[in-house]
PDB file of N, CA, C and O in Angstrom:
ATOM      1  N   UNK A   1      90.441  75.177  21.730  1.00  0.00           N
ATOM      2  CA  UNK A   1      89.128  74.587  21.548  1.00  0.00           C
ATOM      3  C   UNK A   1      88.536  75.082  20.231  1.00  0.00           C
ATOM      4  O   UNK A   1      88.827  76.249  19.966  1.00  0.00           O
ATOM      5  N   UNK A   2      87.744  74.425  19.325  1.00  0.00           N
ATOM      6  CA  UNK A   2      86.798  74.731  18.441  1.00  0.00           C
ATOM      7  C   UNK A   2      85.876  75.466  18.796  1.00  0.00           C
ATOM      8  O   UNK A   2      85.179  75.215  19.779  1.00  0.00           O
ATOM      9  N   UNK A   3      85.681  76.802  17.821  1.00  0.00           N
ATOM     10  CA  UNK A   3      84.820  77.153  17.646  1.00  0.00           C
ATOM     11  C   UNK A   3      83.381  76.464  17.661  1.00  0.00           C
ATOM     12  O   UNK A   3      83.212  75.375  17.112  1.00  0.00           O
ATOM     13  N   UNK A   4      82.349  77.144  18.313  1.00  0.00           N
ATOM     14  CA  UNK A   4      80.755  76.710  18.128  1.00  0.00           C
ATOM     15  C   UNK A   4      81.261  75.957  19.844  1.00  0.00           C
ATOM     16  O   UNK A   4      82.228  76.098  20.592  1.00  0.00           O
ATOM     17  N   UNK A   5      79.625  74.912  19.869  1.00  0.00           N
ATOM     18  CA  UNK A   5      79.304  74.088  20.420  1.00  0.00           C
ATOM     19  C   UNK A   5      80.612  73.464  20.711  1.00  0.00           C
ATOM     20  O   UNK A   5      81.370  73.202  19.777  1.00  0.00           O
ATOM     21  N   UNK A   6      81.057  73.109  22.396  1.00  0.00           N
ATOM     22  CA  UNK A   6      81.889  72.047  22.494  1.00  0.00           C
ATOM     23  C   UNK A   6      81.537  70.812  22.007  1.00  0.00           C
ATOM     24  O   UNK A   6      80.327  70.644  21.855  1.00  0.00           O
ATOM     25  N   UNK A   7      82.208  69.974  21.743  1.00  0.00           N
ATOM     26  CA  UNK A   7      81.809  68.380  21.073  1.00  0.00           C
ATOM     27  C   UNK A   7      82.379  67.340  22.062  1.00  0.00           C
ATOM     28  O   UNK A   7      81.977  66.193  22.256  1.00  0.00           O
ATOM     29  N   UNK A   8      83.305  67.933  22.587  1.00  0.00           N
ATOM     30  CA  UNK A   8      83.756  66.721  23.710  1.00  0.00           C
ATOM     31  C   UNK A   8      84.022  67.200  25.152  1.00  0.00           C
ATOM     32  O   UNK A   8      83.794  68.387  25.384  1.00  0.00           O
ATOM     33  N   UNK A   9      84.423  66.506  26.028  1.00  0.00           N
ATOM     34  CA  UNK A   9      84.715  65.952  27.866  1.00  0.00           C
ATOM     35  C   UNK A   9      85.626  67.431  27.641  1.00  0.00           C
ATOM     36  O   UNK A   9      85.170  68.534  27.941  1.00  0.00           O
ATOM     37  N   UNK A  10      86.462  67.295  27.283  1.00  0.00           N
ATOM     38  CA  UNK A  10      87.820  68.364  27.180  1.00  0.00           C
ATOM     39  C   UNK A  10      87.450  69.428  26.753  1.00  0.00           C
ATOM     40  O   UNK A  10      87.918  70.237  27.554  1.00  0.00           O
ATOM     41  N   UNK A  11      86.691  70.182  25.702  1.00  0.00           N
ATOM     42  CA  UNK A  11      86.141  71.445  25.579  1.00  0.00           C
ATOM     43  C   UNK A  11      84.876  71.349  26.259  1.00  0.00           C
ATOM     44  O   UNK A  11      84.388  72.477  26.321  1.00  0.00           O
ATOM     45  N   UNK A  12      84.327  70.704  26.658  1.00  0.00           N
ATOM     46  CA  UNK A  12      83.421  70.928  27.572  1.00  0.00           C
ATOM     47  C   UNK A  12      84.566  71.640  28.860  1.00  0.00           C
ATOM     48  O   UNK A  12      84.669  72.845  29.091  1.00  0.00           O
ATOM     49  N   UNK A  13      85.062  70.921  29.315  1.00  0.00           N
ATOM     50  CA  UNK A  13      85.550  71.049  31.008  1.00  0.00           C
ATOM     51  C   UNK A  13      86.690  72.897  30.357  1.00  0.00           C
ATOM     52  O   UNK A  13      86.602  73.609  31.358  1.00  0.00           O
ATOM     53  N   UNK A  14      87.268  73.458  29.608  1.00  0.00           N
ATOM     54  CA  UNK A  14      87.776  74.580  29.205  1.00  0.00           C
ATOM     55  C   UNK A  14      86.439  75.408  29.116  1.00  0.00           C
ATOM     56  O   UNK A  14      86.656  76.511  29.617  1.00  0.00           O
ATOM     57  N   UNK A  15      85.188  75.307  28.689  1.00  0.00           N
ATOM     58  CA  UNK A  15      84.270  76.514  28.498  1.00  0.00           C
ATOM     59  C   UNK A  15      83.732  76.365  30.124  1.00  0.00           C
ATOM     60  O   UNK A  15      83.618  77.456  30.681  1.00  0.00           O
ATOM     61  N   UNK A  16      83.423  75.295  30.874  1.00  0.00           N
ATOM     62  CA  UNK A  16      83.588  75.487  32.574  1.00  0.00           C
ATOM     63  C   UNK A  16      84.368  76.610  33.068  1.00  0.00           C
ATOM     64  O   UNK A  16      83.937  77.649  33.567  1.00  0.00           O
ATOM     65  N   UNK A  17      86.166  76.093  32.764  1.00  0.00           N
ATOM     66  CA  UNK A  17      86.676  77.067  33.634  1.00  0.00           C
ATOM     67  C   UNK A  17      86.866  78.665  32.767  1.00  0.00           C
ATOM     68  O   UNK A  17      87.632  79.349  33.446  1.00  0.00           O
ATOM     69  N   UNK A  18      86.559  79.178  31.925  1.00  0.00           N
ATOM     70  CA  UNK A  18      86.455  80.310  31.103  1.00  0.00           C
ATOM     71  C   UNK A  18      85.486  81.118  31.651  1.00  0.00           C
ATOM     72  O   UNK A  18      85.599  82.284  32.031  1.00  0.00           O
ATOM     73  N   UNK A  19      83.982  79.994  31.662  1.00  0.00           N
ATOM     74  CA  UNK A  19      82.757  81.055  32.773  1.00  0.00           C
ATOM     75  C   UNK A  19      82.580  80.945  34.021  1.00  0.00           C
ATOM     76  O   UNK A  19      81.490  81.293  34.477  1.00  0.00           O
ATOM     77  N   UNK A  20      83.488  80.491  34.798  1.00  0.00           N
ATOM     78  CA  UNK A  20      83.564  80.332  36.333  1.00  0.00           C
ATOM     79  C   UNK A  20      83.273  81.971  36.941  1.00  0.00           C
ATOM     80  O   UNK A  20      83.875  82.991  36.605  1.00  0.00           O
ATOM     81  N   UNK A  21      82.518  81.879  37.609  1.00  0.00           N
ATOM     82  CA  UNK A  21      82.260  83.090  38.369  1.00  0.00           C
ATOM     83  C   UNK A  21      83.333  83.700  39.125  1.00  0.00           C
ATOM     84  O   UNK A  21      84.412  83.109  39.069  1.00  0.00           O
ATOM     85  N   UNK A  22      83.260  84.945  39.945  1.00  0.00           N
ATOM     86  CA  UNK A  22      84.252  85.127  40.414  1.00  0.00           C
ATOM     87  C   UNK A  22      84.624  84.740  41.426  1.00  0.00           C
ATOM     88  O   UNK A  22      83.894  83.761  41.268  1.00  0.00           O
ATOM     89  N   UNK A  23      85.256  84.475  42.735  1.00  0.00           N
ATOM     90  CA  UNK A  23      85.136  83.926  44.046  1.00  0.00           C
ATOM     91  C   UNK A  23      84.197  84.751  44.977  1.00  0.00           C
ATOM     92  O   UNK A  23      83.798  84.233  46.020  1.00  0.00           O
ATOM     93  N   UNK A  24      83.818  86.064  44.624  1.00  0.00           N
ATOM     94  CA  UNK A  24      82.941  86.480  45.327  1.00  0.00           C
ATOM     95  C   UNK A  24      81.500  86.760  44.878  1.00  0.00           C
ATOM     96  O   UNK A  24      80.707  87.653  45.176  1.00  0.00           O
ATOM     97  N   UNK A  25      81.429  85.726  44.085  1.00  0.00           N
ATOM     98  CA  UNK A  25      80.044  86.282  43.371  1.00  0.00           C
ATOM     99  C   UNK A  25      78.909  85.376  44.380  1.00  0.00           C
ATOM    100  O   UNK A  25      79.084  84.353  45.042  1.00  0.00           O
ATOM    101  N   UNK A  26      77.933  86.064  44.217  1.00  0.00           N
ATOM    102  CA  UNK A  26      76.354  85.464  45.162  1.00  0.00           C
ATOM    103  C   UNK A  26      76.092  84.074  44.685  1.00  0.00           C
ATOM    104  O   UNK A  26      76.353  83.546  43.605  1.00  0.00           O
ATOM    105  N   UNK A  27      75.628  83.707  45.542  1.00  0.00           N
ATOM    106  CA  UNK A  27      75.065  82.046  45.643  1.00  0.00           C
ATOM    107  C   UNK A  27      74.569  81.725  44.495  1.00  0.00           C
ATOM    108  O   UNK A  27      74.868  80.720  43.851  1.00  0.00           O
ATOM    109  N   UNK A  28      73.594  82.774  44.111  1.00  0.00           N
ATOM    110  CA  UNK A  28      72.715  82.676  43.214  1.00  0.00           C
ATOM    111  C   UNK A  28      73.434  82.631  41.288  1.00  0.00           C
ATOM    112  O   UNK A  28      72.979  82.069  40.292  1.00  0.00           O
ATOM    113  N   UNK A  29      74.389  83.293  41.436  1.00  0.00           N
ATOM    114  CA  UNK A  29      75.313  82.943  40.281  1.00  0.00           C
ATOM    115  C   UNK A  29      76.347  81.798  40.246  1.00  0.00           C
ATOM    116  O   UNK A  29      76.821  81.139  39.320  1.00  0.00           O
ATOM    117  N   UNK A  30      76.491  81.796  41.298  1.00  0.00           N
ATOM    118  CA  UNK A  30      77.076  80.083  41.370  1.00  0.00           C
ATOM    119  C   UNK A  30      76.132  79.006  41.032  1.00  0.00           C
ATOM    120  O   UNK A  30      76.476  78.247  40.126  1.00  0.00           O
ATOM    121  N   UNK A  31      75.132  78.836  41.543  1.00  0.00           N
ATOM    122  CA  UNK A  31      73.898  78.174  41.232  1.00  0.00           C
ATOM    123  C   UNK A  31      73.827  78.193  39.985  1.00  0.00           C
ATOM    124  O   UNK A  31      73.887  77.133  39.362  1.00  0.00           O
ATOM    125  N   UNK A  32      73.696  79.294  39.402  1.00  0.00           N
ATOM    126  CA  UNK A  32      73.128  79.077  37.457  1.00  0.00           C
ATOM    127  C   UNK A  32      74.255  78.531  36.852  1.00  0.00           C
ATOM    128  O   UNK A  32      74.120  77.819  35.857  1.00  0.00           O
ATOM    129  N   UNK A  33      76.190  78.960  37.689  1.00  0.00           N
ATOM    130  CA  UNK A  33      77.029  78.488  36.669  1.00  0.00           C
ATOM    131  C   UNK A  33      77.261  76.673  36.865  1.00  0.00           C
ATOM    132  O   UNK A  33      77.768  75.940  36.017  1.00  0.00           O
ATOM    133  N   UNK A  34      76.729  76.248  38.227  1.00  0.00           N
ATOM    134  CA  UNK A  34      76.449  74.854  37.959  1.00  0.00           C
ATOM    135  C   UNK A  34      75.560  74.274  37.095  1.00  0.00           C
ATOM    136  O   UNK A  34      75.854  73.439  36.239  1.00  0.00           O
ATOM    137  N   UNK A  35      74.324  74.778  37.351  1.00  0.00           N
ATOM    138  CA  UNK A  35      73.348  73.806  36.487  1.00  0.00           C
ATOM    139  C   UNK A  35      73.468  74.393  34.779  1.00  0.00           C
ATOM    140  O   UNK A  35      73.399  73.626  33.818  1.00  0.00           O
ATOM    141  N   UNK A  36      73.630  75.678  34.681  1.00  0.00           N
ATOM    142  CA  UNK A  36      74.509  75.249  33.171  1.00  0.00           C
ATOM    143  C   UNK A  36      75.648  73.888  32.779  1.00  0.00           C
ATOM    144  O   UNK A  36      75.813  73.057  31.886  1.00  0.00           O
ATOM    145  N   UNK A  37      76.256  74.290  34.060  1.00  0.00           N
ATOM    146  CA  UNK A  37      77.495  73.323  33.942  1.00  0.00           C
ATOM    147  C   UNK A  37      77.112  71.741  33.382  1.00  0.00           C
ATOM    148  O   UNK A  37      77.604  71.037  32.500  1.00  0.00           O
ATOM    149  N   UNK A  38      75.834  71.522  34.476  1.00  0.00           N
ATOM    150  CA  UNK A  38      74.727  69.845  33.892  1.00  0.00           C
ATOM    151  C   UNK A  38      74.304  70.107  32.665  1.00  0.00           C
ATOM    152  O   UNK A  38      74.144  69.266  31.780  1.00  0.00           O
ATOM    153  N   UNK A  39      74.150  71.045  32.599  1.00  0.00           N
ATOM    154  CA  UNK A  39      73.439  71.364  31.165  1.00  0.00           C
ATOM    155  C   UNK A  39      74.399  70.887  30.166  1.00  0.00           C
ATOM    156  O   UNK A  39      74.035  69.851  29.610  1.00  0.00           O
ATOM    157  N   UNK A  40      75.528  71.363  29.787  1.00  0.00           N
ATOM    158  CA  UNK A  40      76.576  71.360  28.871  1.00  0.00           C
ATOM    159  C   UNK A  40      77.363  69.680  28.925  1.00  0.00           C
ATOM    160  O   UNK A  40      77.865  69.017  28.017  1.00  0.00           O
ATOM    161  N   UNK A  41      77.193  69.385  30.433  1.00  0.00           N
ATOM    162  CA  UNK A  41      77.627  68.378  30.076  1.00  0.00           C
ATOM    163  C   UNK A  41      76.933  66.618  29.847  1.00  0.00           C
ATOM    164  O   UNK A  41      77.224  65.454  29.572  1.00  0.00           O
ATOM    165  N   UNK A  42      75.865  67.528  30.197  1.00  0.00           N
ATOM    166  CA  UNK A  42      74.523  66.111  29.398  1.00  0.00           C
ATOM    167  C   UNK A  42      74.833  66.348  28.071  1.00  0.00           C
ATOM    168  O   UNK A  42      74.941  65.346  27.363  1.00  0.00           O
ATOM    169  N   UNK A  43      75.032  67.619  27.476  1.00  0.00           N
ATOM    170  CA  UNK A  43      74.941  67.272  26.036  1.00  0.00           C
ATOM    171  C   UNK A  43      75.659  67.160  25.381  1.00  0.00           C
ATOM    172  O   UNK A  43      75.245  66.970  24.237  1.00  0.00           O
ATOM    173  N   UNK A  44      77.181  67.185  25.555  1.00  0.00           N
ATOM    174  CA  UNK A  44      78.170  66.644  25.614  1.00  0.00           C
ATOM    175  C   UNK A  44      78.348  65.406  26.032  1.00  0.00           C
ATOM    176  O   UNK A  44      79.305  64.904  25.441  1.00  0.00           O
ATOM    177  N   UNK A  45      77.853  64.691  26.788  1.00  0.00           N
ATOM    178  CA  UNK A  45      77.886  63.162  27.065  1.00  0.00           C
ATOM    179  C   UNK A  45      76.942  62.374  25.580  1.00  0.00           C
ATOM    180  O   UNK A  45      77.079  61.179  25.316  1.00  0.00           O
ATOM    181  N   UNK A  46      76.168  63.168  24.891  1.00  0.00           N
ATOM    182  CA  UNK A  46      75.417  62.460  24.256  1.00  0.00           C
ATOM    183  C   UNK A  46      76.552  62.900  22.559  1.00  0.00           C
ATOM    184  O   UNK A  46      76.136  62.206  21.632  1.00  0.00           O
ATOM    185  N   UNK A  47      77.446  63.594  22.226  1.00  0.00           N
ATOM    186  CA  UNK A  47      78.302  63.828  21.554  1.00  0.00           C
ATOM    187  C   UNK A  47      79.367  62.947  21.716  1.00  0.00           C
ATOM    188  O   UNK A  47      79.662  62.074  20.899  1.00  0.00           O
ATOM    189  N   UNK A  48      80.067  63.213  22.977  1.00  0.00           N
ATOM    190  CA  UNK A  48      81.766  62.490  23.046  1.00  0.00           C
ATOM    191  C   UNK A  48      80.979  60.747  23.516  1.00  0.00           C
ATOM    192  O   UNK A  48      80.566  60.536  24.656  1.00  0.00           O
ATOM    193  N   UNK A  49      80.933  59.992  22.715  1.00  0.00           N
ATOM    194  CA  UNK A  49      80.069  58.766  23.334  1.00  0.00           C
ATOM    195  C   UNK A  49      81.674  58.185  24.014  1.00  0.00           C
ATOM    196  O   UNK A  49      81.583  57.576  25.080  1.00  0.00           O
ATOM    197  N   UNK A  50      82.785  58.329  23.547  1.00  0.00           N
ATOM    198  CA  UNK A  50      84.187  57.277  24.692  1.00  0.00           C
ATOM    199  C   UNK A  50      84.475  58.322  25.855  1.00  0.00           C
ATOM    200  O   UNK A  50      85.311  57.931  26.669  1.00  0.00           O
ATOM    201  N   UNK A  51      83.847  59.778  26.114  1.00  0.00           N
ATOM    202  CA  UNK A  51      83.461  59.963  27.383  1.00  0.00           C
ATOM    203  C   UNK A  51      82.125  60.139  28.446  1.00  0.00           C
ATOM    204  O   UNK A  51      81.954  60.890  29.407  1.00  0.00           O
ATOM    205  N   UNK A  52      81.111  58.908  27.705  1.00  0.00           N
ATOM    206  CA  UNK A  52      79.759  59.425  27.847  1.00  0.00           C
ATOM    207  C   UNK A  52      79.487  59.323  29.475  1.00  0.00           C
ATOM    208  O   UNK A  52      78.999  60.256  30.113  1.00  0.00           O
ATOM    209  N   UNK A  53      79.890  57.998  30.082  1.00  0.00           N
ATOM    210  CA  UNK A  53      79.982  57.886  31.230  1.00  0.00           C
ATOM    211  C   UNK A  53      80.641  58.915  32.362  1.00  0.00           C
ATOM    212  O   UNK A  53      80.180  59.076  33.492  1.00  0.00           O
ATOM    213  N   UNK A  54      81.713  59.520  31.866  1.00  0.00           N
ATOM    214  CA  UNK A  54      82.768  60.497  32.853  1.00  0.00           C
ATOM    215  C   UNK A  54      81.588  61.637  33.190  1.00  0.00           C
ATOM    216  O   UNK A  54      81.163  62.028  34.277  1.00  0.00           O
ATOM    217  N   UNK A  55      81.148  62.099  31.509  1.00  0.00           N
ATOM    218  CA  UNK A  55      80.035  63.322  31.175  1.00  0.00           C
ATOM    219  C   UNK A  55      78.892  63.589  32.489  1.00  0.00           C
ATOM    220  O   UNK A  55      78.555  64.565  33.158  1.00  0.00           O
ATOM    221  N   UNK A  56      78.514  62.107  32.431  1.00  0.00           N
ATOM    222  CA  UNK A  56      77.226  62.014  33.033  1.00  0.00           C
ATOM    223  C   UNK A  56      77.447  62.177  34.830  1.00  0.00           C
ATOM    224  O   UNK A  56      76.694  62.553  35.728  1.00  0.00           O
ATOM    225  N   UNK A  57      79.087  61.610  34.792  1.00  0.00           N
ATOM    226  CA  UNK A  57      79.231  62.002  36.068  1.00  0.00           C
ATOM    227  C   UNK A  57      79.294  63.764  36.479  1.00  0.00           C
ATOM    228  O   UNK A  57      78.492  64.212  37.298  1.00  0.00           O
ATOM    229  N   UNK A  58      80.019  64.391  36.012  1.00  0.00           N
ATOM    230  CA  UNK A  58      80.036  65.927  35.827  1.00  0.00           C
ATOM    231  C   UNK A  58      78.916  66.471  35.647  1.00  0.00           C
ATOM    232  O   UNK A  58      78.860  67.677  35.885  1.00  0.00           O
ATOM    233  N   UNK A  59      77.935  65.918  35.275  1.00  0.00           N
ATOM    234  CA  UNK A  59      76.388  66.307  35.113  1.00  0.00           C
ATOM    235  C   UNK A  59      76.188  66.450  36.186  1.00  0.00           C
ATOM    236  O   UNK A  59      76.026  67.549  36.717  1.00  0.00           O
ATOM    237  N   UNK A  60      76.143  65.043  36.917  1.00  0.00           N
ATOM    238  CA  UNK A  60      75.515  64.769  38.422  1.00  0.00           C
ATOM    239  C   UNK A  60      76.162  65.177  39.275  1.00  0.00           C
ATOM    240  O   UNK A  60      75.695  64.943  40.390  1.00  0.00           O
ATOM    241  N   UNK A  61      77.718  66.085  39.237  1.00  0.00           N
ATOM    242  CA  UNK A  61      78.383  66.613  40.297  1.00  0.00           C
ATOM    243  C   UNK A  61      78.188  67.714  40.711  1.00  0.00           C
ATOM    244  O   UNK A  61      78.175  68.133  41.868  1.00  0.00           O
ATOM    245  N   UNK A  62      77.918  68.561  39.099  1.00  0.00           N
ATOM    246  CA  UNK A  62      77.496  69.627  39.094  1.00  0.00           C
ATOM    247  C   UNK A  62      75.887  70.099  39.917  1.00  0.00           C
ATOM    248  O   UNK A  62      75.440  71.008  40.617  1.00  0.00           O
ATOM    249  N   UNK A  63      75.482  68.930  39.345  1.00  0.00           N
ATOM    250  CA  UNK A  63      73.698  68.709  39.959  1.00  0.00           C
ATOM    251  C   UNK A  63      73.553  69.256  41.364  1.00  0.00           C
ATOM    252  O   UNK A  63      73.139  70.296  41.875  1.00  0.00           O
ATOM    253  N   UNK A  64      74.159  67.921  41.834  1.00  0.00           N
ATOM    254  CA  UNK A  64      74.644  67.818  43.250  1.00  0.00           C
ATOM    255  C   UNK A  64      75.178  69.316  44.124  1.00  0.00           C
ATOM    256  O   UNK A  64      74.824  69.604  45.267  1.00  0.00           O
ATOM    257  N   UNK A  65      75.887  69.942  43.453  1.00  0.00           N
ATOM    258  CA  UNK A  65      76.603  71.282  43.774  1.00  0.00           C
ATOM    259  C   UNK A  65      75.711  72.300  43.903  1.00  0.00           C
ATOM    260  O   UNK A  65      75.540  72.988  44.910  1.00  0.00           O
ATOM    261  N   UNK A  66      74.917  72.410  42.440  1.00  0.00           N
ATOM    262  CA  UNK A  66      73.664  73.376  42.707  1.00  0.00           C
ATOM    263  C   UNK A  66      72.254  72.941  43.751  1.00  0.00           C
ATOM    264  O   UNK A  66      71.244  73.634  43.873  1.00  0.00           O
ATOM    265  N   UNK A  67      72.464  71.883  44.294  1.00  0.00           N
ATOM    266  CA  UNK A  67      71.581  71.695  45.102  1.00  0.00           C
ATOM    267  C   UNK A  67      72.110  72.061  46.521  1.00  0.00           C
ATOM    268  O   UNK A  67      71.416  72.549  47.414  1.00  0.00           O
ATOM    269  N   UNK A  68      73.412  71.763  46.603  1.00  0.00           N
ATOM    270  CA  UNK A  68      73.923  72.343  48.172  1.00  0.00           C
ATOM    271  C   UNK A  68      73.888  73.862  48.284  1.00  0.00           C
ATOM    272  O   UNK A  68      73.559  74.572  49.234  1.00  0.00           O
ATOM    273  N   UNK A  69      74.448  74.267  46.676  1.00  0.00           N
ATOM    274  CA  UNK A  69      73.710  75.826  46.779  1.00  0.00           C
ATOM    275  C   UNK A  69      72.615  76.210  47.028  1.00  0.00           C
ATOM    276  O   UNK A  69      72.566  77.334  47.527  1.00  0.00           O
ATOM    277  N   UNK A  70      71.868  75.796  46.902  1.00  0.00           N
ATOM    278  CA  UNK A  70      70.331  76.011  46.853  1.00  0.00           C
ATOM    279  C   UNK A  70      69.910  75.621  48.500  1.00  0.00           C
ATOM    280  O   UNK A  70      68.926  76.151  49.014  1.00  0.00           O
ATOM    281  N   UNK A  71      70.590  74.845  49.095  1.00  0.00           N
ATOM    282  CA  UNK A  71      69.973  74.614  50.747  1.00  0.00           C
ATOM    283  C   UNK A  71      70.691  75.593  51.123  1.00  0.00           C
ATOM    284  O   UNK A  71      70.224  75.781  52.246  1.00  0.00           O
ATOM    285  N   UNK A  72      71.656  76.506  50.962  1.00  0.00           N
ATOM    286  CA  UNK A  72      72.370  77.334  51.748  1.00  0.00           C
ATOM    287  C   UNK A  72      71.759  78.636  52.433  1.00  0.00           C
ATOM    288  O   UNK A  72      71.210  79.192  51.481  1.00  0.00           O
ATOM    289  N   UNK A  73      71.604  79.227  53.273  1.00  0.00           N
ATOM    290  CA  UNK A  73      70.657  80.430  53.321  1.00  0.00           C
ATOM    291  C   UNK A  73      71.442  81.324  52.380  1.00  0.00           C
ATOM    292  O   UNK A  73      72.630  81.057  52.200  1.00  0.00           O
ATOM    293  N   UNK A  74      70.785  82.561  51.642  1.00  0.00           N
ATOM    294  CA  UNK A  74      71.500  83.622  51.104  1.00  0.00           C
ATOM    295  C   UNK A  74      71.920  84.511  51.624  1.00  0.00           C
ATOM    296  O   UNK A  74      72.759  85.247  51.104  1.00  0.00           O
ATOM    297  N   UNK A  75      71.305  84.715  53.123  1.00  0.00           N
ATOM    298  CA  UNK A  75      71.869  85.707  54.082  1.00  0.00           C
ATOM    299  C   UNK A  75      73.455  85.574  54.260  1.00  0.00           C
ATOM    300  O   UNK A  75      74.125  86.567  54.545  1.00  0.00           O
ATOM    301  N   UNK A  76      74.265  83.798  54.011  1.00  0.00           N
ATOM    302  CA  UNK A  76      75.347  83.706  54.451  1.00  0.00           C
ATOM    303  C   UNK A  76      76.432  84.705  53.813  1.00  0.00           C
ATOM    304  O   UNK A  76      77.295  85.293  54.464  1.00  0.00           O
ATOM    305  N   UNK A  77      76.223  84.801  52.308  1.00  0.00           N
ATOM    306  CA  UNK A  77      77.021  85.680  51.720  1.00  0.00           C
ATOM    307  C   UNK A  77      78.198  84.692  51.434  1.00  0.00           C
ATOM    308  O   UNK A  77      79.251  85.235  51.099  1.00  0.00           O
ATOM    309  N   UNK A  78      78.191  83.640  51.493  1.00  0.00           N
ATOM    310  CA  UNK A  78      79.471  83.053  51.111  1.00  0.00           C
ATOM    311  C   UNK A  78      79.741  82.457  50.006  1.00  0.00           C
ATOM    312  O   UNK A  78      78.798  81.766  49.620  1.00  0.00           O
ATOM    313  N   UNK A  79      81.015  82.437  49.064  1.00  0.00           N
ATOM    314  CA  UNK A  79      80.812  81.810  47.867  1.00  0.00           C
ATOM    315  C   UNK A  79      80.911  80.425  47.654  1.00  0.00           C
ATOM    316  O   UNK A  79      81.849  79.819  48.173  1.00  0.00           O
ATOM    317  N   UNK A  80      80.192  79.914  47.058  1.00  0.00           N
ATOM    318  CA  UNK A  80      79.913  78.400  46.640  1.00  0.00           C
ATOM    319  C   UNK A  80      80.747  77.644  45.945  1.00  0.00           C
ATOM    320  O   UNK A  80      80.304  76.633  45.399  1.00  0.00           O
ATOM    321  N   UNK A  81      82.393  78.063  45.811  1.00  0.00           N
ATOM    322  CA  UNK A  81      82.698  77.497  44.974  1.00  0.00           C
ATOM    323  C   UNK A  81      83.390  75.886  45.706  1.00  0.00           C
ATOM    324  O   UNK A  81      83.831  75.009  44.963  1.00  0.00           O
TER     325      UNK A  81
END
């Protein structure tokens, strides 16, 4: 991957799995490494425009993910991945 800012679908989805948490990390760090995850890949959808559509889906999967995190109790202790 290039140095700096990813620019496309494909270094986007490599700086994903590089900061993936660990399997036992708290809800609550799973949570931030999703909605980063929307983060990076909204703005990346507005860069790679012949993967803008895929982008936007990975946005909204990710979305989606940190929101099931977020209904989970934290007492469960279980990881979110």
């Amino acid at each position: 991957m290039a140095k700096g800012e990813p620019k496309t679908l494909l270094d986007a989805h490599e700086v994903v799995l590089d900061r993936r948490p660990t399997s036992g990390a708290n809800p609550s760090a799973w949570r931030a490494f999703r909605l980063g995850n929307a983060r990076l890949y909204k703005a990346v959808a507005d860069l790679d425009r012949t993967h803008h559509h895929e982008a936007l889906y990975w946005a909204g999967y990710e979305e989606r993910r940190a929101g099931e995190i977020s209904a989970q109790p934290e007492a469960e202790g279980k990881p979110a991945d």
